[in-house]
C-alpha positions in Angstrom: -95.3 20.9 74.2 -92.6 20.0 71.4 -90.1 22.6 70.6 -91.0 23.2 67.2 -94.8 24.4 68.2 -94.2 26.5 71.3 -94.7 30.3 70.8 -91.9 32.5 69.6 -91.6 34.3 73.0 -91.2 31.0 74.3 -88.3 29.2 71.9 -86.5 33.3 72.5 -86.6 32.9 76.2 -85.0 28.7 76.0 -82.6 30.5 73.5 -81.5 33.3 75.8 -81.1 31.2 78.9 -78.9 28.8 76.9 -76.9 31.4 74.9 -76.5 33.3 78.6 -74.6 30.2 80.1 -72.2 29.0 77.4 -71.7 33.0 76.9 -71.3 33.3 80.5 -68.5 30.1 80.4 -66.7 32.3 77.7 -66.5 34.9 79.5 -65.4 33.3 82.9 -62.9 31.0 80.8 -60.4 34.4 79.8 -60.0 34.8 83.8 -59.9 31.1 85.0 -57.5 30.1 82.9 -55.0 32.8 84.0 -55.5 32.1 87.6 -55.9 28.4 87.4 -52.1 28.4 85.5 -50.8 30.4 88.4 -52.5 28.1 90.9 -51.3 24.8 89.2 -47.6 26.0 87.6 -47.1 29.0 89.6 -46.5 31.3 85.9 -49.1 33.7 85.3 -47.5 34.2 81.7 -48.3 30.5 81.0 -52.1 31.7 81.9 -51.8 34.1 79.0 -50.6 32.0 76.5 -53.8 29.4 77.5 -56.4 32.5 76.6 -54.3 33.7 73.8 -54.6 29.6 72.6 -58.5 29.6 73.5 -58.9 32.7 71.3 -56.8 32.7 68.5 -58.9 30.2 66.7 -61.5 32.0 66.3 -61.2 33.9 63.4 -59.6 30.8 61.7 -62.5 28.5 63.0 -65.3 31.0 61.8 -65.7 30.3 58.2 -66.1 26.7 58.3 -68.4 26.8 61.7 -70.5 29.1 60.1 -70.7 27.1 56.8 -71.6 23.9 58.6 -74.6 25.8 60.7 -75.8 27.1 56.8 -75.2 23.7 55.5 -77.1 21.7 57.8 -80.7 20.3 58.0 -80.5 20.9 61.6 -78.7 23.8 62.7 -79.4 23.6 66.4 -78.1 19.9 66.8 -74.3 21.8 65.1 -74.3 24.6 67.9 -75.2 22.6 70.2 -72.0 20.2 69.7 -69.8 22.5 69.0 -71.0 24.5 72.4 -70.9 20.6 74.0 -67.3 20.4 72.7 -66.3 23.6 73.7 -67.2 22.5 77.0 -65.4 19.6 77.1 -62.5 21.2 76.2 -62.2 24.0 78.3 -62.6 21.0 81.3 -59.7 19.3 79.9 -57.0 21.3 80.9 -57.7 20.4 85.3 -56.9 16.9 84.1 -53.6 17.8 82.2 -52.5 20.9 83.0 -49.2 19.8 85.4 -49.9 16.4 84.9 -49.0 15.7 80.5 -46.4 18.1 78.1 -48.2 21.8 77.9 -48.4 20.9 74.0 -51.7 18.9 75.1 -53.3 21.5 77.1 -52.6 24.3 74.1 -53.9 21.6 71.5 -57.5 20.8 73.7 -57.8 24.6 74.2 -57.4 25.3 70.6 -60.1 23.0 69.8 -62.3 24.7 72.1 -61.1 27.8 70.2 -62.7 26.3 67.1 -66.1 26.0 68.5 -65.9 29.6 69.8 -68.0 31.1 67.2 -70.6 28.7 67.5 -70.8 30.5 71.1 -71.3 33.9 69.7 -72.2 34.7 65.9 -73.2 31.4 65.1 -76.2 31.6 68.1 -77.0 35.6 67.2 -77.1 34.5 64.0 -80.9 32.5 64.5 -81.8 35.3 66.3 -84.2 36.8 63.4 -85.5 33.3 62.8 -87.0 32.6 66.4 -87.9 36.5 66.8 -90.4 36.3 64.0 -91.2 39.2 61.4 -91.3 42.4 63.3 -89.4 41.4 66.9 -85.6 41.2 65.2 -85.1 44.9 66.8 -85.9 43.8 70.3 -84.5 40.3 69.9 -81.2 41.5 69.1 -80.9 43.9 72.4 -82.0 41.0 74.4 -79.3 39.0 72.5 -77.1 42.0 73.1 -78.2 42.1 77.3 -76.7 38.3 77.1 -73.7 39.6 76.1 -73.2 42.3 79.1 -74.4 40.0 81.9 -71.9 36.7 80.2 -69.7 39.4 80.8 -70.3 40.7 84.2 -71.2 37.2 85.5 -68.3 35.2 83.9 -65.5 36.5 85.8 -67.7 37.0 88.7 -68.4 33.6 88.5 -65.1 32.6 88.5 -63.7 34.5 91.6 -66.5 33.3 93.7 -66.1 29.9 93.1 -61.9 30.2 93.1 -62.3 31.7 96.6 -64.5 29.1 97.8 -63.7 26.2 96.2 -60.3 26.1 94.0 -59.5 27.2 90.3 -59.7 23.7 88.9 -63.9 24.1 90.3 -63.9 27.0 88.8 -63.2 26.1 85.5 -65.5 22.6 85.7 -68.2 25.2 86.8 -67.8 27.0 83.3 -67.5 23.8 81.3 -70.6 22.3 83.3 -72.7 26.0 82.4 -71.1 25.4 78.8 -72.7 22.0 78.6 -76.1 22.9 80.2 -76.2 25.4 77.4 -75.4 22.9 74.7 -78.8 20.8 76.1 -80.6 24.3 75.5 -79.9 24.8 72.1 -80.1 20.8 71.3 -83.7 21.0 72.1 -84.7 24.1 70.0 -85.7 23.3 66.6 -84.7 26.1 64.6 -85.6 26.1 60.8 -82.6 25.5 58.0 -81.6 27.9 55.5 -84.4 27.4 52.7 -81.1 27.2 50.6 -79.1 24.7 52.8 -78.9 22.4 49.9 -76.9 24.6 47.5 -74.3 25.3 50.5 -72.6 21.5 49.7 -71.7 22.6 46.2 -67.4 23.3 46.3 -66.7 26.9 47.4 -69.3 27.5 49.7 -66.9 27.8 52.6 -65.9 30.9 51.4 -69.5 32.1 50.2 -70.4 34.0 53.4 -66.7 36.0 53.4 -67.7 36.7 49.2 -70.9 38.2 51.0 -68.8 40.1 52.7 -66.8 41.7 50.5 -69.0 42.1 47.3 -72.0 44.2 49.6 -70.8 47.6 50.4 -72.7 48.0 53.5 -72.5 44.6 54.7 -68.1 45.0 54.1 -68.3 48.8 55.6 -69.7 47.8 58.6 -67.3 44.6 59.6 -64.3 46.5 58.8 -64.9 49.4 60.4 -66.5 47.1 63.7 -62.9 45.3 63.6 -61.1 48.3 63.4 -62.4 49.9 66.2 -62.4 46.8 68.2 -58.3 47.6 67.9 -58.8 49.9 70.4 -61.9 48.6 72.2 -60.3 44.9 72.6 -57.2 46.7 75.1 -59.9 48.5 77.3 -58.9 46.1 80.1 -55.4 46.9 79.9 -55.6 50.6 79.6 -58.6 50.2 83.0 -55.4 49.0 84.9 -53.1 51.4 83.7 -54.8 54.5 84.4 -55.9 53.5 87.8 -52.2 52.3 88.7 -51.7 56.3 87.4 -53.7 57.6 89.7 -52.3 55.2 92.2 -55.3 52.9 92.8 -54.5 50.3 91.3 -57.8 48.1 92.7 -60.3 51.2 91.2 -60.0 49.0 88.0 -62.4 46.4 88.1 -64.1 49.2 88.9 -63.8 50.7 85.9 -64.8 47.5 83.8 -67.6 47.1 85.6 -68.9 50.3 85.7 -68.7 49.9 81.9 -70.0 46.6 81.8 -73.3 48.1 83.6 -73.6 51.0 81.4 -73.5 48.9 78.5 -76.5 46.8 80.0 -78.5 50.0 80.5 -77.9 51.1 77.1 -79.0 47.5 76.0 -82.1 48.0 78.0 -82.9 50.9 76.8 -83.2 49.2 73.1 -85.0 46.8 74.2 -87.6 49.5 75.7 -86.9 51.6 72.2 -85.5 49.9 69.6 -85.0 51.5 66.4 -86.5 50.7 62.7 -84.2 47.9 61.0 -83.7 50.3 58.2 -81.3 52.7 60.4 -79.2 50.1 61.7 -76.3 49.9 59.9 -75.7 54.0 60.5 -77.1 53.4 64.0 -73.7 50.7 64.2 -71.2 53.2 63.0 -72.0 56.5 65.3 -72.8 54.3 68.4 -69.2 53.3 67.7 -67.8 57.0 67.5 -70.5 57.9 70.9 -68.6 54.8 72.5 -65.0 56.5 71.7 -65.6 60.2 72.7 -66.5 59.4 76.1 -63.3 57.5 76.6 -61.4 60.7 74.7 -62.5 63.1 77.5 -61.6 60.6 80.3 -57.8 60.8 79.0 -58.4 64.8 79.7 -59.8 65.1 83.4 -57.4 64.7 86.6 -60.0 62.7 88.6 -60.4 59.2 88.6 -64.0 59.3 89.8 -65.1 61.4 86.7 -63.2 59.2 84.2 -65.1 56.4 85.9 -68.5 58.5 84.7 -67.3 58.7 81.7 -66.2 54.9 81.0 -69.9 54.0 82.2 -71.1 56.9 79.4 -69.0 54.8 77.0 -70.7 51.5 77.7 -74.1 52.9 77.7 -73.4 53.6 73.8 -71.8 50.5 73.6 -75.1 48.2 74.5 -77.3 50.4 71.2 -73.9 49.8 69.3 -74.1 45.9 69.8 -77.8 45.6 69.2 -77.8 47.2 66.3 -74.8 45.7 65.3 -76.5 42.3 65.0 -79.6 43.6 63.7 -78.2 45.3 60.7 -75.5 42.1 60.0 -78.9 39.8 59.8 -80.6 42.3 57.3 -77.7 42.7 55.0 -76.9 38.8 54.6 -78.7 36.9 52.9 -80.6 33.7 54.7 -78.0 31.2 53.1 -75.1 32.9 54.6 -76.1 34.6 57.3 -74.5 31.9 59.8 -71.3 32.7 57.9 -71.4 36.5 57.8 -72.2 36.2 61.8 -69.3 33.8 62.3 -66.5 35.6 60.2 -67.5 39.3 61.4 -67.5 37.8 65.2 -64.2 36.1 64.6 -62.5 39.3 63.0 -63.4 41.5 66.1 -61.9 38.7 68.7 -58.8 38.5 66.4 -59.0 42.4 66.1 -59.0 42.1 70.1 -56.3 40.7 70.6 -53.8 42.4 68.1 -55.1 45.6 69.8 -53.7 44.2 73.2 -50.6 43.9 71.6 -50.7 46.5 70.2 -51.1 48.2 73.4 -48.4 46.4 75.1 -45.8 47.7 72.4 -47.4 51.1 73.8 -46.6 50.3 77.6 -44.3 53.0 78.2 -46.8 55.9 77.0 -48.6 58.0 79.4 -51.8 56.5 80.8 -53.6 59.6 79.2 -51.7 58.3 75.8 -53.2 55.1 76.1 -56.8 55.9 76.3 -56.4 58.5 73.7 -55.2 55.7 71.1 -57.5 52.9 72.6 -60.3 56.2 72.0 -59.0 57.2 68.5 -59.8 53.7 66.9 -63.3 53.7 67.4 -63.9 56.9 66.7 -62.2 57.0 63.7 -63.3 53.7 62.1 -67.1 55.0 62.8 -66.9 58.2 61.5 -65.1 56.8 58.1 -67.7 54.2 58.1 -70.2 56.9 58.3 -69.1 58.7 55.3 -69.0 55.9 53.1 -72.0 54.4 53.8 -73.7 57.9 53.1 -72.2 57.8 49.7 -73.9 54.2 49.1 -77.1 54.9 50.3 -78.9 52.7 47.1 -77.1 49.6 47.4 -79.2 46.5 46.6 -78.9 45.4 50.2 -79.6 49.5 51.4 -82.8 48.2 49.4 -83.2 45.2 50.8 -83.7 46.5 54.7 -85.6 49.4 53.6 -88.5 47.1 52.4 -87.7 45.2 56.1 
């Protein structure tokens, strides 16, 4: 049957699959590279620099990735070489790494850095049009579930097969999963912006961040999700530092997994229950306060085994959160730069991400306790503030806008 005809739940279940492994080669990519420096150079701080190179970019990048995917008369066949060149990329580095000046590696990981958004916002960002009218709820918690198991499965992914194999496999592995997601999203036809034309005219790089900041709801909600990710983006840090408190250092893996399955459950759960479109953009904000409190408490009890209850009670708000993250970013932007809106806001919160981990490093000599508390507070505060003001602008034209969705 060709692309274009197949049924929605058809074209949603090729995107997933896709979206799942280049998501899942993200994801694996922030570990490999760390232990595939120490393997090959011996430095572990070298590994750093390589993920702080493959991220950085991103927020950069994001504007004019998601102006080409609005621009173009075929979106997919732009995703799908950016994700091809990500892929590409990230396998560069076995072949130079030790071998050519580090300058090459950092440039070939920066590139993949570029096409990062195409791996994130700039596939969420079609979601709506493959859902159909009426499935955007459910096909932004499924987009969501992608997400937690990319997350889960990356880095599992990537132990497995250093073990087994070496670290140099292990980081082919992600770039070969990268590139079989690049065939998936080649083969979807998915429809252009009815507007795509207009986007060539001079300034419409910057359309999607004018979206942005001219729509109250639409600029609420990304600034207060990138403030909170401040705090969010350092939860792996702060995971190692209060189990090395309680002298288990091992329990934290733990605790990022225990996280990482809570948030799945909590994306399940929207997927069984998802809520009208028109409460999404509040939905965003307290989710992101319900995700902070339970972190809060955990910087109050003595146990280790209860704070671990109460990290997985943080990622179970944090699956709603994500879900209807998306789903309220896609009914605030308009079609033309929706691509955009996805790619900026998704490039803010990795570059939010990773000031927030230095942020915490600055913090290093605080109490564990003090850690969480301030990894705890951002979130909290940024939805609560977000709340307010986007009480106080309930008639905004694009308030309007999802309330006739």
């Amino acid at each position: 049957m060709d692309p274009g005809t197949r049924p929605d739940g058809a074209r949603l279940t090729q995107y997933l699959a896709a979206a799942l492994l280049a998501r899942t080669a993200d994801e694996g990519a922030r570990v490999a590279l760390v232990i595939f420096a120490l393997d090959r150079t011996g430095s572990a701080a070298v590994g750093g620099t390589l993920v702080a190179t493959l991220l950085l970019p991103h927020v950069v990048a994001a504007p004019l990735v998601g102006a080409l995917v609005d621009r173009s008369r075929r979106p997919a066949a732009v995703l799908a070489g950016a994700i091809a060149v990500f892929a590409g990329a990230l396998a560069a580095p076995v072949a130079l790494l030790g071998h050519a000046p580090l300058w090459q590696t950092y440039l070939v990981l920066a590139m993949a850095g570029c096409c990062g958004p195409a791996l994130t916002g700039g596939l969420t960002s079609q979601l709506a049009t493959l859902a159909g009218p009426g499935h955007e709820a459910r096909a932004f918690a499924l987009d969501s579930l992608s997400y937690n198991v990319a997350g889960m499965a990356g880095p599992a992914t990537v132990g497995l097969v250093a073990a087994v194999a070496s670290p140099s496999t292990a980081i082919l592995a992600l770039a070969l999963a990268a590139g079989l997601g690049a065939l998936g999203i080649a083969s979807l036809r998915l429809r252009a912006s009815d507007d795509a034309a207009e986007q060539t005219r001079p300034g419409g790089l910057f359309q999607g961040a004018r979206a942005i900041v001219r729509d109250p709801a639409l600029r609420t909600i990304t600034l207060a999700t990138s403030f909170g990710q401040l705090g969010l983006g350092g939860m792996a840090v702060v995971a190692t530092t209060l189990a090395a408190a309680a002298h288990q250092p091992t329990r934290a893996g733990l605790l990022l997994s225990v996280t990482a399955a809570g948030a799945f459950v909590g994306s399940l759960l929207w997927v069984w229950r998802p809520m009208p479109a028109s409460r999404a953009p509040r939905v965003t904000l307290w989710a992101m306060v319900a995700v902070g409190v339970p972190l809060a408490l955990a910087a109050t009890v003595p146990s280790l085994p209860l704070a671990t209850a109460l990290f997985g009670l943080s990622g179970l708000f944090s699956g709603p959160f994500a879900a209807a993250l998306f789903l309220a970013r896609s009914q605030l932007a308009a079609e033309a730069v929706r691509t955009q809106v996805f790619t900026i806001a998704a490039g803010l919160k990795v570059a939010a991400a990773a000031i927030g981990v230095g942020l915490l490093g600055l913090a290093a000599d605080l109490p564990a306790s003090a850690q969480l508390l301030a990894v705890a507070a951002f979130p909290i505060v940024a939805g609560i503030v977000g709340g307010v003001l986007l009480r106080r602008r309930p008639h905004s034209a694009a308030s309007a806008h999802i309330d006739a969705c």
